[in-house]
C-alpha positions as CSV (number, residue, x, y, z in Angstrom):
1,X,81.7,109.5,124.9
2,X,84.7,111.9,124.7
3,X,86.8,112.5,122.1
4,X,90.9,113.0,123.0
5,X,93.0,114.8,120.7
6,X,96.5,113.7,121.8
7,X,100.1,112.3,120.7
8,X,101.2,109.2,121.6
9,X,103.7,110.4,124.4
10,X,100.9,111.8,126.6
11,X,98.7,108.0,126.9
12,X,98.6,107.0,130.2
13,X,99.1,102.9,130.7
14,X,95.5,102.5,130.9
15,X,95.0,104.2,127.6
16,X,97.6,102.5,126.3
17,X,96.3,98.7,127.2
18,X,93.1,99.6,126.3
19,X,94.2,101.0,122.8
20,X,95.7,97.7,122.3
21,X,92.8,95.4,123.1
22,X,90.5,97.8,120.9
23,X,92.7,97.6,118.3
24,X,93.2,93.8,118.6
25,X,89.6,93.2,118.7
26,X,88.7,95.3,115.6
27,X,91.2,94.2,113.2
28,X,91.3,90.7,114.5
29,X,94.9,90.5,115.6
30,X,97.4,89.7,118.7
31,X,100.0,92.5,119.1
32,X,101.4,94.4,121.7
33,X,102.4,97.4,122.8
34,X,106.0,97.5,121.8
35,X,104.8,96.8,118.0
36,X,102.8,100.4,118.6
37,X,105.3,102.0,120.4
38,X,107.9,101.5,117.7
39,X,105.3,102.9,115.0
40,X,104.3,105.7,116.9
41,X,107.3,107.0,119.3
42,X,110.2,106.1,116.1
43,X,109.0,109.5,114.0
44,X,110.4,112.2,113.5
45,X,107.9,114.2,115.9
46,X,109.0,111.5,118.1
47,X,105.3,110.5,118.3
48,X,102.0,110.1,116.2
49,X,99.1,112.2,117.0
50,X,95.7,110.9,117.8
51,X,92.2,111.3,118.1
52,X,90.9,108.6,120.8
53,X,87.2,108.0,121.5
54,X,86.6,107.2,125.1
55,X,83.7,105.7,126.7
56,X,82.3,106.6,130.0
57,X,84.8,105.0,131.6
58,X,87.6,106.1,130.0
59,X,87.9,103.2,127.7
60,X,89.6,103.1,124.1
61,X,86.9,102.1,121.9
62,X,88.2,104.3,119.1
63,X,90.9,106.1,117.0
64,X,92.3,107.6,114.1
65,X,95.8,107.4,114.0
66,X,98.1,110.3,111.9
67,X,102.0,109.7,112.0
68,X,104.1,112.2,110.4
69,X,106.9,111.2,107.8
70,X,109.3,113.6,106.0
71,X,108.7,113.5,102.3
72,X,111.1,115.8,99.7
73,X,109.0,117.5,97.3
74,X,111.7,118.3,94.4
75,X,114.5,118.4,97.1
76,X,112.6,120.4,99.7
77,X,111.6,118.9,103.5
78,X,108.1,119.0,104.0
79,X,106.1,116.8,106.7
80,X,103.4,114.8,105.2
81,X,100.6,112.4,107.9
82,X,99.7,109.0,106.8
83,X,96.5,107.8,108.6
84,X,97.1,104.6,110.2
85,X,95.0,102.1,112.1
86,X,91.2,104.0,112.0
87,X,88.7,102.2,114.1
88,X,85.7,102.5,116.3
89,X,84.7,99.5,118.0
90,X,80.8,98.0,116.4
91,X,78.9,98.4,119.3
92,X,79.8,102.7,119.8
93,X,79.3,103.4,116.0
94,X,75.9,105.0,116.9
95,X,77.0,108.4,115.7
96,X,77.5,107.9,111.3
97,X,79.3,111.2,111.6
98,X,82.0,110.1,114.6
99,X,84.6,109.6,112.4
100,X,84.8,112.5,110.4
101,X,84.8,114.6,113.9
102,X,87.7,112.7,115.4
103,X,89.7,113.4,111.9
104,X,88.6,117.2,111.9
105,X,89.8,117.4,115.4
106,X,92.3,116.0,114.7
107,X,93.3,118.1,111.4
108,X,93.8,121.1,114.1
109,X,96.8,119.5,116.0
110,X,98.5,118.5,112.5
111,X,98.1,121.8,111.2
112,X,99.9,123.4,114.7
113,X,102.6,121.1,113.9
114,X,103.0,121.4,110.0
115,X,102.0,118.7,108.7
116,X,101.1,119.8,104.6
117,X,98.6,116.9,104.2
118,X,97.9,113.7,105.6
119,X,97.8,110.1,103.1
120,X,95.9,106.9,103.6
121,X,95.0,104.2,101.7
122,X,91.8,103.2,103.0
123,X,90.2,99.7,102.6
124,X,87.0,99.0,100.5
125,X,85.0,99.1,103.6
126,X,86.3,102.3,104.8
127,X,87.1,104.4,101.2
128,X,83.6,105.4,100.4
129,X,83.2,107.2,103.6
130,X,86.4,109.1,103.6
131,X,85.7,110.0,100.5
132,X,81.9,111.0,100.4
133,X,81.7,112.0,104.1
134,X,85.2,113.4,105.4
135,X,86.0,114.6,101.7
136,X,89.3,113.1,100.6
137,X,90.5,113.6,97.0
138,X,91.6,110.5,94.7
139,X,95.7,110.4,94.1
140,X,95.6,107.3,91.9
141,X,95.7,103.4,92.4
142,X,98.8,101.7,93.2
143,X,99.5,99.2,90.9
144,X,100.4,95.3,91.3
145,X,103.8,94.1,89.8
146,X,103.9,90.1,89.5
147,X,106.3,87.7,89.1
148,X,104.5,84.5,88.9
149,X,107.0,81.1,89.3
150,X,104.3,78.8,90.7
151,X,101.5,79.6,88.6
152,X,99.3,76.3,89.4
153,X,100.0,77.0,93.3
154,X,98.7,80.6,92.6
155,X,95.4,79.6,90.7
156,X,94.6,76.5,93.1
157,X,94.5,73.9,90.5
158,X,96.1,72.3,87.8
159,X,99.7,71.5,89.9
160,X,101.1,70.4,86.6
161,X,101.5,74.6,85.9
162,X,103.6,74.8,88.4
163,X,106.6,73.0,86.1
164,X,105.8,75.2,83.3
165,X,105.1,78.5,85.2
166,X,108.7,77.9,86.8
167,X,110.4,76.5,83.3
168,X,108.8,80.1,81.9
169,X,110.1,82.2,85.0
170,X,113.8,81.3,84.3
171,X,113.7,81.7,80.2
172,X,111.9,85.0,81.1
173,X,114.4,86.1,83.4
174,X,117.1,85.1,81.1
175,X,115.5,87.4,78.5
176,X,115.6,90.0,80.5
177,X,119.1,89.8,81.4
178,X,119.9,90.1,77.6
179,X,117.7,93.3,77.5
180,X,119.5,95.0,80.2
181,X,122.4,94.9,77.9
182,X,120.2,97.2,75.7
183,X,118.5,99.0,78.2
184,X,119.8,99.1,81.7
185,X,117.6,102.6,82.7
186,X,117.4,103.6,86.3
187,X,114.2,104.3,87.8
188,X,112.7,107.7,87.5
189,X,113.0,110.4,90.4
190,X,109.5,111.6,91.4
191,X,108.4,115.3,92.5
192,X,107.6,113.4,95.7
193,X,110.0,111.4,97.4
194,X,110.1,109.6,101.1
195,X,113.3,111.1,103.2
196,X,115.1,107.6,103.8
197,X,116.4,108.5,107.3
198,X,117.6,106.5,110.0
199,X,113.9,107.5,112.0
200,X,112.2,106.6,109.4
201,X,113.6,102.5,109.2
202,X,113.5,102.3,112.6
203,X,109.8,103.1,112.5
204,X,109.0,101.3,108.9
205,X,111.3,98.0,109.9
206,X,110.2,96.2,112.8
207,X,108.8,92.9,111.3
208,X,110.9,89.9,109.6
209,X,111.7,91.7,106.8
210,X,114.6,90.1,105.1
211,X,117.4,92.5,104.2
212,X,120.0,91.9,101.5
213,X,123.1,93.2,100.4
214,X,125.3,92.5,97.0
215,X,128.4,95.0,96.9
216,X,126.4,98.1,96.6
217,X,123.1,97.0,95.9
218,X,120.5,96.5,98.9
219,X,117.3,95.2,98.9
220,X,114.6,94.1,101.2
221,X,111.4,91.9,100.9
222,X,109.3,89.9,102.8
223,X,107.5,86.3,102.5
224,X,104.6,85.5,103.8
225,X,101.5,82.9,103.3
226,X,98.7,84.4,101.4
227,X,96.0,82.1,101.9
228,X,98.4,79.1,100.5
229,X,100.2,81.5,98.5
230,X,103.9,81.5,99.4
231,X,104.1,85.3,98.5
232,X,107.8,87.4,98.5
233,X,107.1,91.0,98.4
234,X,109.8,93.6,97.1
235,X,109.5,96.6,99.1
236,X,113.1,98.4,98.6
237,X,115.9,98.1,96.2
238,X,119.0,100.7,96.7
239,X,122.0,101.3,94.4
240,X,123.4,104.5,95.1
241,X,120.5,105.9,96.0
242,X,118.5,104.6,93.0
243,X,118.3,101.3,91.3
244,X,118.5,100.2,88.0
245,X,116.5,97.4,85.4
246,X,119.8,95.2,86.5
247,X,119.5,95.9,89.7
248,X,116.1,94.8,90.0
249,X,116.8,91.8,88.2
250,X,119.3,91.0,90.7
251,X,117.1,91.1,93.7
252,X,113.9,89.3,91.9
253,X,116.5,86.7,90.6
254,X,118.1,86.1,94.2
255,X,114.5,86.3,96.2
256,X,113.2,83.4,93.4
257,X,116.6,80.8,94.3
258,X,116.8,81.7,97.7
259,X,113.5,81.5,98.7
260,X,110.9,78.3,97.6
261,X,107.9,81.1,96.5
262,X,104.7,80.8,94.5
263,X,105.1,84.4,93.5
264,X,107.4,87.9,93.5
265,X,105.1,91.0,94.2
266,X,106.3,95.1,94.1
267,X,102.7,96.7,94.8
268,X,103.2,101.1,93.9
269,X,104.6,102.9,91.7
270,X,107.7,101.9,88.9
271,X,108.8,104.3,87.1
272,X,111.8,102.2,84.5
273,X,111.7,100.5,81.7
274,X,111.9,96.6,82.8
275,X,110.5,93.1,81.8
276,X,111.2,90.8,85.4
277,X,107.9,92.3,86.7
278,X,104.6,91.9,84.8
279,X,101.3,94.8,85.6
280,X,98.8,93.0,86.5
281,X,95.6,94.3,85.1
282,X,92.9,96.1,87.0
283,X,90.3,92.8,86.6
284,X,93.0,90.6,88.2
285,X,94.2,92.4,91.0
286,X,93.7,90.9,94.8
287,X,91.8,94.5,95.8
288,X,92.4,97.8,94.7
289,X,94.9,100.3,96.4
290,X,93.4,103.8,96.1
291,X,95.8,106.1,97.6
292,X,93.7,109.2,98.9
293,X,94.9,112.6,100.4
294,X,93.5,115.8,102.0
295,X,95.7,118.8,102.2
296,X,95.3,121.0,105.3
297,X,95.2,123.7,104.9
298,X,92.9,125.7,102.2
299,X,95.8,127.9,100.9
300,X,97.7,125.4,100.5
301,X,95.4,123.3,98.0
302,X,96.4,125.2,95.0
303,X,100.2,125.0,95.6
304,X,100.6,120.9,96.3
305,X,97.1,120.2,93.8
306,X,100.5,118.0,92.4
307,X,100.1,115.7,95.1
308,X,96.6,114.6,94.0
309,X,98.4,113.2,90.8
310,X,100.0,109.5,91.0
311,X,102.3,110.1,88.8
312,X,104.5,113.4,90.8
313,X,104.8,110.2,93.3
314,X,107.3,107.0,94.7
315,X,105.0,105.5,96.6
316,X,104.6,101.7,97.4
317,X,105.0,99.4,100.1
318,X,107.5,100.8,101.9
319,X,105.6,104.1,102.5
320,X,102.4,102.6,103.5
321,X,102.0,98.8,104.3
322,X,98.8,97.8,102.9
323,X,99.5,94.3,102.1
């Protein structure tokens, strides 16, 4: 087996239709090439980087998947790697230590192109290894913000919730207008911040997202089943750049009449006083999010040792899709 350091631009077509069945047949889906072309070409690199493992015959069975995003670290441009789409195919994980040598090979090509430090939020499978084997440091969990309307719908029994859970949504959400009369903070600015540029939504927005716009405010979310679960997640809300407790009650409010949904979710970060979303504890949550991160180079740990600290960070959905 060989491993390929490469970006995306350089795949032949071969490499490319094998990538896809690969990927397809480790992580159980049906997608094509355009959906990877639009994550990987749409960056501001104008490509991802990759380390591919071939077999002998020049097959993807393998990959580990860096694309670079521009982040502002208290105003200032810097280039930060989110690992994306890490797989080698069951029947070529002879090697325990594969993994970590694609990533380490790969490290060299990020670091040629400046790329500070590279982010992930690895599965429970995967999390132990990058942690324990390649070395990643802990940034924090991203939490779980719930609206629940159809409570019974959620739990899987007792329908007769559902009445309640939805009679209790619109009381609650009339509470919180009358707070925002008291308390109508806007949402903190973080040390780290994603660069909101044109690149960057045409790489992030390619699915059914659902994108709304009320005089100034903009907001996007999107629904999908969850196992039964008729499930609206928040991923963006915009008001001049920032948003408000009112405007988030907005958006939650227009998602819940517009939309027949079991439940609202914002999964990351929220940094505002506000009472439309509940936390969800740790012993409740779906999985846990642990958002990881190695910085490349060694004189650079000292300087951005900020990053390993969740709170210096907006991060949530829209950085990272792990729903």
């Amino acid at each position: 087996m060989e491993i390929k350091v490469c970006t995306t631009s350089e795949w032949s077509d071969d490499e490319w239709n094998s990538y896809r069945d690969s990927f397809n047949s480790a992580f159980n889906t049906d997608l094509n090439c355009d959906i990877f072309r639009n994550s990987y070409l749409n960056t501001i690199d104008g490509h991802a980087y990759h380390a591919l493992l071939l077999n002998d015959d020049l097959i993807v069975v393998g990959c580990c998947t860096v694309i670079p995003i521009l982040y502002k670290r208290n105003n200032v441009d810097i280039k930060i790697g989110q690992a994306v789409g890490v797989f080698i195919l069951e029947e070529y994980r002879i090697d325990p230590l594969m993994l970590r040598k694609m990533y380490f090979r790969l490290k060299e090509i990020l670091i040629e192109n400046n790329i500070i430090a590279v982010m992930a939020v690895p599965n429970a499978t995967s999390y132990s290894y990058w942690r324990n084997v390649v070395k990643w440091k802990d940034v924090g969990d991203l939490s779980y913000w719930i609206l629940p309307i159809k409570i019974g719908n959620v739990i899987k029994k007792w329908t007769f919730l559902n009445v309640i859970s939805s009679f209790f949504t619109v009381i609650w959400l009339m509470f919180s207008d009358l707070l925002t009369l008291l308390f109508n903070n806007k949402q903190k600015v973080s040390k780290y911040e994603l660069d909101k540029s044109e690149i960057f939504y045409k790489y992030r927005y390619f699915k059914e997202y659902k994108f709304v716009s009320i005089g100034s405010l903009a907001f996007t979310y999107i629904v999908y089943d969850e196992q039964g679960v008729n499930t609206a997640y928040l991923l963006e809300i915009n008001q001049n750049e920032n948003f408000s407790f009112r405007d988030l009650l907005k958006a939650v409010r227009y998602i819940s009449k517009l939309n027949n949904v079991d439940v609202i979710l914002h999964i990351g970060t929220l940094k505002l006083f506000q009472t439309v979303l509940i936390k969800v504890p740790k012993r409740f949550e779906p999985k846990r999010l642990p958002l990881t991160c190695d910085i490349l180079l060694k004189e650079n740990i000292d300087f951005y040792s900020d990053m390993l600290k969740i709170s210096n960070w907006n991060f949530g959905l829209l950085n990272y899709d792990v729903r």
